[in-house]
N, C-alpha and C positions, 0 to 999 in steps of 0.2 A: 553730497557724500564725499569723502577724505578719498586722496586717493593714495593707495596703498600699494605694496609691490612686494615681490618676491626677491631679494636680496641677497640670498647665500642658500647653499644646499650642497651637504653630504651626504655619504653611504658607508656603510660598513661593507667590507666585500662580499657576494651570496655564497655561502659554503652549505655542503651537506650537514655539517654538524660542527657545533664549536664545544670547549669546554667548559664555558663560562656555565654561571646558573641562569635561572629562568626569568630574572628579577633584570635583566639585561641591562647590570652597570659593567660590565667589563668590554660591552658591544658601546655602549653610548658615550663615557669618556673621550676615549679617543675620535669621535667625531665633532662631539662639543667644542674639542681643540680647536679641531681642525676649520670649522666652521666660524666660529667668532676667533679665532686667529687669520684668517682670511679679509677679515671684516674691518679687525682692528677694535675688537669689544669685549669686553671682560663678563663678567657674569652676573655683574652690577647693574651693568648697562639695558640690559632686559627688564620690560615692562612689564611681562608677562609670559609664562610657560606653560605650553598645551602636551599632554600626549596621549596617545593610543594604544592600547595593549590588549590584550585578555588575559583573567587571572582563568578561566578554563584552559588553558592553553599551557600556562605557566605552572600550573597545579598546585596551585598554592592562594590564598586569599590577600587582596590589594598587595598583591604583587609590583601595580603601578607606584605605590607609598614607599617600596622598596627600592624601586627604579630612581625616586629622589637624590640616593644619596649618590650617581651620577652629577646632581647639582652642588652638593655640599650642603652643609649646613644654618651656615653663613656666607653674604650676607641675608634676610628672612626672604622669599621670593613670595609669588600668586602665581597658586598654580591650582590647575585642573584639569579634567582627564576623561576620554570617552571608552568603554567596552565594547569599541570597534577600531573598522582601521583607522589609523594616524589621520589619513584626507580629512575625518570629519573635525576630528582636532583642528586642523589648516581653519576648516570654518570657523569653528567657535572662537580661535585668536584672532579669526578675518573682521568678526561681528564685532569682538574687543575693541579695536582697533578704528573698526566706524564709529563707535560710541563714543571714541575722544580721551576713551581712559588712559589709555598706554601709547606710544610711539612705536612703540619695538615689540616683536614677540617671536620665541623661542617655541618650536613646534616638533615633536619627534616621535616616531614609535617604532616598536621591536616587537621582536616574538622571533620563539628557539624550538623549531617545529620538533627538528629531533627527540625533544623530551620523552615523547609520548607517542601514544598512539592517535596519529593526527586525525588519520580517516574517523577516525569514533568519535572524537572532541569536537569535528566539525559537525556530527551527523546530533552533536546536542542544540544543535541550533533551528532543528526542523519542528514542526507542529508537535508536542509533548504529547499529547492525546492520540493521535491515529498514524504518526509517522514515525516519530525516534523509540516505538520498541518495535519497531524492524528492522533501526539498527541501520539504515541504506547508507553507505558510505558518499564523497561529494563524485567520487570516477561513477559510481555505479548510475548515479542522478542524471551524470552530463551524458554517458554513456546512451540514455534514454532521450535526452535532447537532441542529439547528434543524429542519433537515429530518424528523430519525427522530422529533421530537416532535411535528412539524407533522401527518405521517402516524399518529402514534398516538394524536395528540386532544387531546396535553398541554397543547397552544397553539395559537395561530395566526397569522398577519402581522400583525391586527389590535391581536393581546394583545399582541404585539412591539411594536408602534408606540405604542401606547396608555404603554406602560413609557418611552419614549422622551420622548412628550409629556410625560410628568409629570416625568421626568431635570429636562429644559428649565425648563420651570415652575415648579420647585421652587428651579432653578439660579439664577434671578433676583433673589433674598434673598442670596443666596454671593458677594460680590464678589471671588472669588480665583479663580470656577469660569471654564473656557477658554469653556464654549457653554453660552448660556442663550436663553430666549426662549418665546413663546408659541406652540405651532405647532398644528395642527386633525390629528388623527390621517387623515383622509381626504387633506391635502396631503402627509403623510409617506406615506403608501401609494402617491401618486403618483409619486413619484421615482422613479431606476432604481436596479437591483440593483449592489450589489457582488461578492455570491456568491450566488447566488439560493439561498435564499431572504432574502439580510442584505442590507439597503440601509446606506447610509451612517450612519444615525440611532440602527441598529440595534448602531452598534462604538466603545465607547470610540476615544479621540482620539489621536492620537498626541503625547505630553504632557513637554514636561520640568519637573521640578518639583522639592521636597523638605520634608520633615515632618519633626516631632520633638514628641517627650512627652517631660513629666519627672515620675519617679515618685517616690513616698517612701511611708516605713512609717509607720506607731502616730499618737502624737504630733506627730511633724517636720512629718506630711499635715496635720495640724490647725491646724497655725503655717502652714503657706505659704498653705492654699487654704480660704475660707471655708464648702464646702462641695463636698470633696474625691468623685471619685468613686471609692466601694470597689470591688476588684476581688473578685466573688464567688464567681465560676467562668474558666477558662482550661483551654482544653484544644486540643491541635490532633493531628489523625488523617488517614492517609494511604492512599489507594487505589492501585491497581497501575497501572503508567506503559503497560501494555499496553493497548488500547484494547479490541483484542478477548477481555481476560480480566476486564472491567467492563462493565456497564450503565452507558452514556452517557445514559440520560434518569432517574436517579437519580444523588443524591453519597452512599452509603455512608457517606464518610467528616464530611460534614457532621454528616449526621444524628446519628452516634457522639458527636461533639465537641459536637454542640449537646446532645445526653442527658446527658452526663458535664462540663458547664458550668452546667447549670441553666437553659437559654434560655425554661423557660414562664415567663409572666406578661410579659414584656417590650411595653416600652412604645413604644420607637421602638430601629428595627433601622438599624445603616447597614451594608449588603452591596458586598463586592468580587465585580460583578459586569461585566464587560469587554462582556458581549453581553445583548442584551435577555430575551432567550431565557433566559440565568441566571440572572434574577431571580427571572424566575417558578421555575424550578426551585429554588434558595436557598430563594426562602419555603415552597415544598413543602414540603424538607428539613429546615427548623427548626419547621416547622407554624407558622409567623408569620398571623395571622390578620388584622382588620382591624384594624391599627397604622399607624402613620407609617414608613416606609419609604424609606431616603434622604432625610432632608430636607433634606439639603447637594445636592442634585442627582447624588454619585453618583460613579462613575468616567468616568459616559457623559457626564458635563459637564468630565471633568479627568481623566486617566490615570498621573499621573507613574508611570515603571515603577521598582517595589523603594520606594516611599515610600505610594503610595495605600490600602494594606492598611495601615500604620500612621495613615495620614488617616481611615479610618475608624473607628476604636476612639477617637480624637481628636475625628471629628465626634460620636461618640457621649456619649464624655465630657463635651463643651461641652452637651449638654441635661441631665445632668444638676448640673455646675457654676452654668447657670443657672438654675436651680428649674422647670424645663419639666417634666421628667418623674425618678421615682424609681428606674426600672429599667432599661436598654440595654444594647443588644448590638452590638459590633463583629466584623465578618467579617473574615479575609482570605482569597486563595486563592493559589496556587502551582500551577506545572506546567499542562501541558495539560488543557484539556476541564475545568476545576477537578480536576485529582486529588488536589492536597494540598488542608484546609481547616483553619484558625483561628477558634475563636468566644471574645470577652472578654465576659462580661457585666457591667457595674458597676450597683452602687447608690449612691445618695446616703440618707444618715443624717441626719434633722433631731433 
């Protein structure tokens, strides 16, 4: 197998709302810049470009075909696209990339939550037949999960909020995160419920945003990035979209993809975790022990929806581009209740 590496990685900053449209070329330009002007690569220089979007979300049909002219027109590019988040993109340039076709690949996604009413758009993703005409929003679901772990001892509001404080905490070093700050777990417990048992602290943000990684194989990683991060293991597995044909206080499918990725020994984890509550179950699933955990503050500090899961393999990569740490791992998730999961682990080679 080729070995391949993470290279470069931008973000657009997490804001409540931007004014751009939904086709997100006014969010993606300016990190395309910023990313292969970092590199020293022009747009020629790309062997390939992946992204991730929804046109449900964007409200509007291939939406992602309109995100193109972020690339230009010229000169002709390969390009392709997944209707979820960007992480799975990362794969399908990763597969590219072992194939021997391309050298280099361009990987990115957006989504501009504000458009719409997000809770409804995400609640089109559940079973058509016996769940989405009731309509259950994604608070209302996790609210239900939070609960059946609260009652089985896996956590408690405390654990919830205590994950929150540190989001915030954490998010104060990230000048691109939406919510940061210092908060005392006992005034977070204060507040009122959103879903009881989820208060507001307790829920990613409603975020628009956009990310992008650029990868490269063998040598080329060697030339761009002074200290590329290798991709060692990549795997992502998928659980039943049935709610009552899974255990909702276990991910099945984490736990698979983080065995078949190699996630022990990891040194700092960034997890796509939308609720407090899936944190703590995340690091169950991966057996993540006492490591650094989110140190960008997280999804629960920034949410962009179909980009945040490739932000975090990105935030993972910047520790070890910057000599912090040798081993990480990026999460993503997909579908409800985490049913699908993505785990990247990279290393850094001295």
């Amino acid at each position: 197998m080729r070995d391949i590496a993470v290279v470069g990685f931008a973000q657009t900053p997490c804001v409540r709302e931007t004014d751009g449209t939904t086709n997100g070329v006014e969010m993606l330009v300016p990190i395309f810049h910023e990313v292969l002007g970092s590199l020293g690569l022009t747009k020629s220089d790309i062997g390939f470009w992946c992204s991730g979007s929804s046109d449900y979300l964007a409200g509007r049909a291939f939406s992602f075909v309109s995100a193109v002219d972020a690339i230009g027109a010229f000169p002709p590019i390969a390009e392709s696209h997944v209707e979820m988040d960007a992480a799975w993109a990362l794969y399908e340039a990763w597969v590219k990339l072992l194939c021997g076709e391309v050298d280099t690949a361009l990987v990115y996604g957006f989504g501009k939550s504000s458009a719409g009413q997000l809770r409804r758009v995400m609640a089109m993703q559940l079973d058509p037949y016996v769940v989405t005409p009731l309509w259950p929003d994604s608070i209302g679901l996790a609210g239900i999960q939070a609960r059946m772990g609260i009652e089985a001892g896996l956590w408690d509001e405390r654990a919830m909020a205590s994950v929150a404080a540190q989001s915030r905490a954490a998010a104060q070093s990230n000048p691109l995160a939406q919510l940061s700050g210092t908060f005392g777990v006992d005034e977070l417990l204060a507040s009122d419920y959103v879903a009881d048992p989820l208060r507001r602290h307790d829920c990613a943000p409603i975020t628009d945003g956009a990310a992008t990684i650029v990868l490269a194989a063998g040598d080329r990683a060697r030339e761009l990035c002074e200290r590329p991060a290798w991709i060692t293991g990549f795997e992502h597995r998928v659980d039943s979209p049935s709610f009552g044909a899974r255990d909702l206080l276990t991910s099945p499918s984490t736990v698979a993809a983080g065995k078949a990725a190699g996630a022990e020994g990891v040194e700092v984890a960034e997890l796509h975790a939308p609720f407090t509550h899936q944190e703590i179950l995340l690091r169950q699933a991966l057996g993540l022990g006492d490591i650094s955990v989110n140190p960008s503050g997280g999804v629960l500090a920034g949410n962009p929806m179909f980009a945040a899961g490739l932000a975090r393999i990105g935030e993972a990569a910047r520790r070890v581009h910057d000599g912090s740490a040798s081993k990480v791992l990026g999460h993503a998730t997909s579908g409800p209740l985490l049913q699908q999961n993505l785990v990247c682990v990279m290393e850094g080679r001295d």
